[in-house]
C-alpha positions in Angstrom: 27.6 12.7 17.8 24.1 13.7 16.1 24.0 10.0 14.3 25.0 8.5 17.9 22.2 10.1 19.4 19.8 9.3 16.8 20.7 5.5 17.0 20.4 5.7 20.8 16.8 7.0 20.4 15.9 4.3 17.7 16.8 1.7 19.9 15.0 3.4 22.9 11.4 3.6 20.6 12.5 0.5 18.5 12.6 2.8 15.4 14.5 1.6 12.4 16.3 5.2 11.1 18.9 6.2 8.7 21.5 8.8 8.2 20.0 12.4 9.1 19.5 14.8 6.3 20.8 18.7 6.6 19.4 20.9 9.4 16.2 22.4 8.6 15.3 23.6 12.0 13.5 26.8 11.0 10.7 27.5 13.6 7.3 26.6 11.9 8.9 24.9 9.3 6.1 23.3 7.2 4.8 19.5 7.4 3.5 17.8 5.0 1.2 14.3 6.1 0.3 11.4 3.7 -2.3 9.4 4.9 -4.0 6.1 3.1 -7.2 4.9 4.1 -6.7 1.9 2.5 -10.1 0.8 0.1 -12.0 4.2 1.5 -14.5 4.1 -1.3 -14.8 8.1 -2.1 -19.0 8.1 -0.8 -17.9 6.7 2.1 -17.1 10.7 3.5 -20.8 10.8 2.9 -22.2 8.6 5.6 -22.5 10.5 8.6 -19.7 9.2 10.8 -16.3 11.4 10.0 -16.2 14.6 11.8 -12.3 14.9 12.0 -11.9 13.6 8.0 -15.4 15.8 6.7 -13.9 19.1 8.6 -10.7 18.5 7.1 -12.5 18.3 3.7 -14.6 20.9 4.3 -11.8 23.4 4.9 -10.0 21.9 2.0 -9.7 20.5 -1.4 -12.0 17.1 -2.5 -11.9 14.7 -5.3 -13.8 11.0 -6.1 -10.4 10.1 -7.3 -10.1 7.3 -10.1 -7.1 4.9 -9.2 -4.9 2.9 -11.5 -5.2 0.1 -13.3 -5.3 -2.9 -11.7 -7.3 -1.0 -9.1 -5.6 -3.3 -6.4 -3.5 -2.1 -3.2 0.1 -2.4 -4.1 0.2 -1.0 -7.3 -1.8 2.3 -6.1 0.2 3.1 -3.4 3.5 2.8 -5.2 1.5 4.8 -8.0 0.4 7.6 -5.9 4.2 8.0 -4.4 5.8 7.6 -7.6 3.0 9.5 -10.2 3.3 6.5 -12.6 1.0 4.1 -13.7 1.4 0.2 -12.2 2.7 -1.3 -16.1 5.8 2.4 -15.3 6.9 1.7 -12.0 6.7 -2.4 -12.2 4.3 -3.3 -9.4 1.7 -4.3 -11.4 -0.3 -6.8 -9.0 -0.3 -7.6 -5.5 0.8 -10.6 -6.9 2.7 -11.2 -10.5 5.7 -13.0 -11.8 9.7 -11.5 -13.1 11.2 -13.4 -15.7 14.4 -13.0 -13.5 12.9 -12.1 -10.0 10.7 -15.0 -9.5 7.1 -14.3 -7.4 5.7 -11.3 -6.1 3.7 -11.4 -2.9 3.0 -8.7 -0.7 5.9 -9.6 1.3 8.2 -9.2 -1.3 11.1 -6.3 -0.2 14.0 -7.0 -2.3 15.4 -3.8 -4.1 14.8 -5.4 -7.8 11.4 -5.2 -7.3 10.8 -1.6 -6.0 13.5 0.1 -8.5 11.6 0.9 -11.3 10.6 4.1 -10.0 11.3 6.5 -7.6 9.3 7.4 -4.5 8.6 10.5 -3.2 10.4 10.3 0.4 13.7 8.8 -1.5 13.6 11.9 -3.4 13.0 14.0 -0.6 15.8 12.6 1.6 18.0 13.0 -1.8 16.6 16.8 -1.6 17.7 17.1 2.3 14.4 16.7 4.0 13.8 14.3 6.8 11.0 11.1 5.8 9.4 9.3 8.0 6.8 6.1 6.8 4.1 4.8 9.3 3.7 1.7 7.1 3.6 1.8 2.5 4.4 -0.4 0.0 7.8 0.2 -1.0 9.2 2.1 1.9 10.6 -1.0 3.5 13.4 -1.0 0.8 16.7 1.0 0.0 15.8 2.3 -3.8 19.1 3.9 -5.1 20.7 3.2 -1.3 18.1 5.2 0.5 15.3 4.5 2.8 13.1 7.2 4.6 14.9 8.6 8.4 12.3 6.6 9.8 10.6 3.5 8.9 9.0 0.3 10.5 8.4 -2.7 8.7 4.6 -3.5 8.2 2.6 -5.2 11.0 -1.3 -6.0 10.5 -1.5 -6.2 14.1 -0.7 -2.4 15.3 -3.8 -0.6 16.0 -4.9 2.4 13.8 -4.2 4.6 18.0 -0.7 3.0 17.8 0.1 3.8 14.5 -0.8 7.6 15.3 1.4 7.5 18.8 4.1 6.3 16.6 3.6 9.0 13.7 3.5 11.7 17.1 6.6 10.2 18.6 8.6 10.9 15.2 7.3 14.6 15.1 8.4 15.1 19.0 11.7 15.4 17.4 13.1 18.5 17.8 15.8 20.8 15.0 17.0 18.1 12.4 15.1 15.2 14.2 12.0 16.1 12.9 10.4 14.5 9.7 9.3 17.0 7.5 7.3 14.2 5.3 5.2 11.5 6.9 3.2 8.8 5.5 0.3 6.9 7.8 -1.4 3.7 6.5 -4.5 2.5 7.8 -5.6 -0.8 6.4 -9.1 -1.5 8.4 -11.7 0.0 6.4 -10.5 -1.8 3.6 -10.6 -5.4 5.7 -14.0 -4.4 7.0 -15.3 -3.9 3.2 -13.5 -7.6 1.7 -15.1 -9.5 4.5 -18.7 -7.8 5.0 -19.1 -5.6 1.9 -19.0 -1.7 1.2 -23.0 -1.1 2.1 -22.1 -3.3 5.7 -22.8 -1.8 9.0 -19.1 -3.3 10.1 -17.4 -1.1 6.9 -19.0 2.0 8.3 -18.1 1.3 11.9 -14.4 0.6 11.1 -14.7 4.3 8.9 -15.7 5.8 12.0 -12.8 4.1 13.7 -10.6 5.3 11.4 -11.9 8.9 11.9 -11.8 8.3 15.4 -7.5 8.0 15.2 -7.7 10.6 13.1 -8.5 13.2 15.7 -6.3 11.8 17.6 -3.4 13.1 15.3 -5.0 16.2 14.9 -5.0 16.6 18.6 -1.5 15.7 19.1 -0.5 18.3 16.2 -2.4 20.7 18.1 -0.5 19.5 21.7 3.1 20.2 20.0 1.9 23.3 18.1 2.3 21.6 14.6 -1.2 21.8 13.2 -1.3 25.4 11.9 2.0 24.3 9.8 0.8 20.9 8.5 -0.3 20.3 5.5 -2.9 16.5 5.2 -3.1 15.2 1.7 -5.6 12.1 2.6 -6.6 9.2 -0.2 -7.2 6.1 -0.7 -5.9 3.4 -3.0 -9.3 2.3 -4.9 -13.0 1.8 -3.8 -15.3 -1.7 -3.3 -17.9 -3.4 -4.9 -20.0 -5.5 -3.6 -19.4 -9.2 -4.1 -21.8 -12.5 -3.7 -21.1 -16.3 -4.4 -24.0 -16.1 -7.4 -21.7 -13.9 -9.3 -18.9 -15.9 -9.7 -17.1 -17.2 -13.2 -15.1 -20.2 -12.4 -12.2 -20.8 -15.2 -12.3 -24.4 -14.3 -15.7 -24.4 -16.4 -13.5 -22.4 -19.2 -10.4 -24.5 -19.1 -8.9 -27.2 -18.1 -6.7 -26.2 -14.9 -4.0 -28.0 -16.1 -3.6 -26.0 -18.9 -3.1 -23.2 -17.3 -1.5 -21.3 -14.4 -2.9 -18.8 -12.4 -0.8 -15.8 -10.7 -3.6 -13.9 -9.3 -7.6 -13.7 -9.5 -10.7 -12.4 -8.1 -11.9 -8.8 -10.5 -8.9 -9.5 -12.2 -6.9 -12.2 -13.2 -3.5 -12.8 -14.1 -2.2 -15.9 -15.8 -0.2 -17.9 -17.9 -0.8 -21.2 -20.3 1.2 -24.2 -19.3 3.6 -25.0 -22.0 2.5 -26.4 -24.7 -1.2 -25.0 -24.4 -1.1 -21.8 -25.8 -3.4 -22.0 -28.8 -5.8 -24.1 -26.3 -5.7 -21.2 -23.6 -6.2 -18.4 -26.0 -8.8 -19.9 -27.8 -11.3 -20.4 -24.7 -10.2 -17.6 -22.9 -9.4 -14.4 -25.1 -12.9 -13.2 -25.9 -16.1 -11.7 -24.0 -17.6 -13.9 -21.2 -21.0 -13.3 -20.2 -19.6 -11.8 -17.2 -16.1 -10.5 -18.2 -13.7 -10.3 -21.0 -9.8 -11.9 -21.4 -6.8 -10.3 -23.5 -3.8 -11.3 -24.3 -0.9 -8.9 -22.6 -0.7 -7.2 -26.0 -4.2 -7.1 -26.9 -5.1 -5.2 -23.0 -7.3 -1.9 -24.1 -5.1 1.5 -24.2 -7.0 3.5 -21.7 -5.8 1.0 -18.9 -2.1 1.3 -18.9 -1.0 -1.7 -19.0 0.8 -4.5 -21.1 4.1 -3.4 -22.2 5.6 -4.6 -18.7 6.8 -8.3 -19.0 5.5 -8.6 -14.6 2.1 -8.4 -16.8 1.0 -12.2 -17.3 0.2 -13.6 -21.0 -3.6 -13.3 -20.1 -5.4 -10.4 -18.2 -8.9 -11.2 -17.6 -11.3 -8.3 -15.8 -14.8 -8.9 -13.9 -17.4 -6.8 -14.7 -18.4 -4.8 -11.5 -20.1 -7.4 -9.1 -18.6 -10.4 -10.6 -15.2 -12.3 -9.8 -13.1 -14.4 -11.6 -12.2 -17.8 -9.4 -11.0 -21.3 -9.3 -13.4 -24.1 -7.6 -10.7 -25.1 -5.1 -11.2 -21.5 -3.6 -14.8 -21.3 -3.8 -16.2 -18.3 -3.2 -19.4 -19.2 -0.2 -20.1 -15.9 1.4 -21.0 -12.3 -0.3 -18.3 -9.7 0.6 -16.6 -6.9 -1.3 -13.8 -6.9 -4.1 -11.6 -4.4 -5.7 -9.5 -4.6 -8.9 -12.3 -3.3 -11.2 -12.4 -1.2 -14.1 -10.5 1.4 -13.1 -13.2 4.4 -14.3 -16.2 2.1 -12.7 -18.1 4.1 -9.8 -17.8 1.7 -7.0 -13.8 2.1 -7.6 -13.5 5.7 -6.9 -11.0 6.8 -4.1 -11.3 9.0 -1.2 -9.1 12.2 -1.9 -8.5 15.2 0.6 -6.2 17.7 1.0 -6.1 20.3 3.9 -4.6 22.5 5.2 -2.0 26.0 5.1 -1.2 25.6 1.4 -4.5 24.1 -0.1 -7.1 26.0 -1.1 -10.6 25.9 0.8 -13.9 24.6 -1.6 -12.2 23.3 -4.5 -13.6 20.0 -5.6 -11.4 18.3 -8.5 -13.0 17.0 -11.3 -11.4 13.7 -14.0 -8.8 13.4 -10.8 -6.4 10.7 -11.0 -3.8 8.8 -8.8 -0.9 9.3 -11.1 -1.8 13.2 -9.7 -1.1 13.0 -6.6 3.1 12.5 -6.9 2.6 16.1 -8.5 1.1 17.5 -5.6 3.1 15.7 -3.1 6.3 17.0 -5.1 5.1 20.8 -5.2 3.5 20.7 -0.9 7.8 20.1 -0.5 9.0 21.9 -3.0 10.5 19.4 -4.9 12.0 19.1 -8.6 10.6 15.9 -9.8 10.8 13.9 -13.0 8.2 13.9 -15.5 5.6 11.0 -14.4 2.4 9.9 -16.4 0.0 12.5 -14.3 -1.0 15.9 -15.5 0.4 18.4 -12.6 -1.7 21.6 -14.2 -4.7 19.1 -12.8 -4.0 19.7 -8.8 -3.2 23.1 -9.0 -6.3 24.5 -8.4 -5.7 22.6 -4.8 -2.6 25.0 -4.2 -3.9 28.2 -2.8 -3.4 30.9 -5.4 0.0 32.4 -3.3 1.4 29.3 -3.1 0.7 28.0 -6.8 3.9 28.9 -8.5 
């Protein structure tokens, strides 16, 4: 009866759910919120125009948090739910090819890509808690049969107030209806940066935007009595730089296109040498540009993590700050923002914040990285979890001192 109900109420919210987890009903039973600010550059908390997000921070823990290399959106958010680094859990690009799979894109949901790893909510609804993702890479697709409770597919087009209703409307469940983890994904600071740049009065509006839906799930926490219990950890997948049509390398003026086949560019570039042009590629590519540097995938420096993946193309190339890597039939004619960077550049740092019953007030974390975060995640539900490539002595300090076992 409890599954026909639940499917009745999906249909009635246009929810998409799966089989409940075990009763955990417990009055005040704790809550635990992931949020993304999607390209929320870790200064950005410092202009003026957060209330909700800098009283959550002040009451909490902080960190300029350095994401994973490539610092690009799809392979930090599967990072931070996973705690392993992009080349461990196989999303190494928002774009990149599988010998067997084919292309990636961003709208890529098939199980083989997405099984490398783990997420957090598959291995809380394996652990009998209730999930429930408001949009994240990943959570669109059954990994090991299992998808969150509740999930809806991603749609650009739902506003950052909508997204929040929908989050508010899961936690109106009552007993074993109610998602103990959440995830919320807000993707307009990081369109506001791309198309104006980070120091743009337009990024720092749609920060205050984001803010602004911010309090409104704090509000609505506060309405159904859930705030006191609910625990926020807040971040960011990577930071911005500011981009301009001067700073541009085109590989056109390195290569001959033909010779060569590109998966992905801008701060970083994927690709591969047409058959037959190996030796040619390698020989004007791998090697210090005035404004970058190319490796081959088993040549790619140690401290970034990647190249023992075969999703990593035969040739990685990386911008330095500022600059892009591009093709001349996609010319770059207005200045903007990029990510993708070093990963350990400034400008690439991510917003992290955690708040709330279990986190300790006034901490600030120092050498944090994404790969941490899983850790945390794991410990705020009281999860076993395995090993991952972060250090979970790092966020402890974040734990407040009775809850840091």
């Amino acid at each position: 009866m409890l599954r026909f109900l639940l499917a009745c109420l999906a249909l009635l919210t246009g929810l998409t759910t799966t089989a409940l987890a075990q009763d955990s009903s417990a009055p005040g039973r704790p809550l635990t919120i992931l949020i993304s600010i999607d390209g929320f550059r870790s200064d950005y908390l410092e202009r003026g125009v957060t209330p909700t997000l800098s009283t959550l921070a002040a009451e909490g823990t902080t960190a300029a948090m350095r994401p994973s290399f490539p610092s690009v959106t799809f392979p930090n958010h599967y990072t931070l739910v996973t705690g392993l680094h992009p080349d461990h859990h196989g999303i190494v690009g928002n774009s990149f090819n599988d010998p067997g799979l084919g292309r990636f894109t961003m709208q890529s949901k098939e199980t083989g890509w997405w099984n490398q790893a783990e997420p957090i909510w598959v291995t809380a609804e394996k652990g009998g808690l209730l999930t429930a993702t408001m949009f994240w890479p990943g959570s669109e697709t059954a990994i090991d049969n299992v998808r969150p409770t509740y999930w809806r597919p991603f749609d650009q087009t739902v506003t950052g107030a909508d997204r929040v209703w929908q989050v508010l409307s899961w936690l109106d469940g009552t007993g074993n209806l109610r998602p103990d983890f959440v995830t919320l994904y807000f993707d307009v600071v990081d369109t506001a940066g791309h198309r104006n740049g980070p120091d743009a009065a337009e990024t720092t509006a749609a920060v205050a935007s984001v803010d602004h839906d911010l309090a409104g799930l704090v509000q609505g926490l506060k309405d159904r009595g859930l705030y006191d219990q609910t625990t926020f950890v807040i971040v960011a997948d990577h930071g911005m730089a500011a981009t301009s049509p001067d700073r541009v390398t085109y590989l056109d003026d390195l290569i001959d296109p033909a010779a060569i086949q590109i998966v992905y560019a801008g701060p970083v570039v994927y690709l591969d040498p047409a058959s037959g042009h190996e030796a040619e590629v390698e020989a004007a590519l791998v090697k210090r540009h005035p404004h970058g540097e190319c490796w081959t995938r088993a040549d790619i420096p140690a401290r970034f993590v990647l190249g023992s993946n075969p999703r990593v193309s035969s040739i990685v190339c990386l911008a330095d700050v500022g600059w892009l890597f591009g093709a001349r039939a996609r010319t770059v004619t207005r200045p903007g923002g990029a990510h993708g960077y070093d990963n350990q550049a400034p400008e690439m740092r991510a917003l992290f914040v955690a708040s709330g019953p279990l986190i300790a007030p006034g901490v600030v974390l120092t050498g944090m990285d994404s790969v941490d975060v899983h850790s945390l995640l794991a410990r705020l539900l009281g999860l076993t979890v395995p090993a991952g490539d972060g250090r979970p002595e790092d966020t402890l300090p974040a734990m407040r001192a009775d809850r840091a076992e």
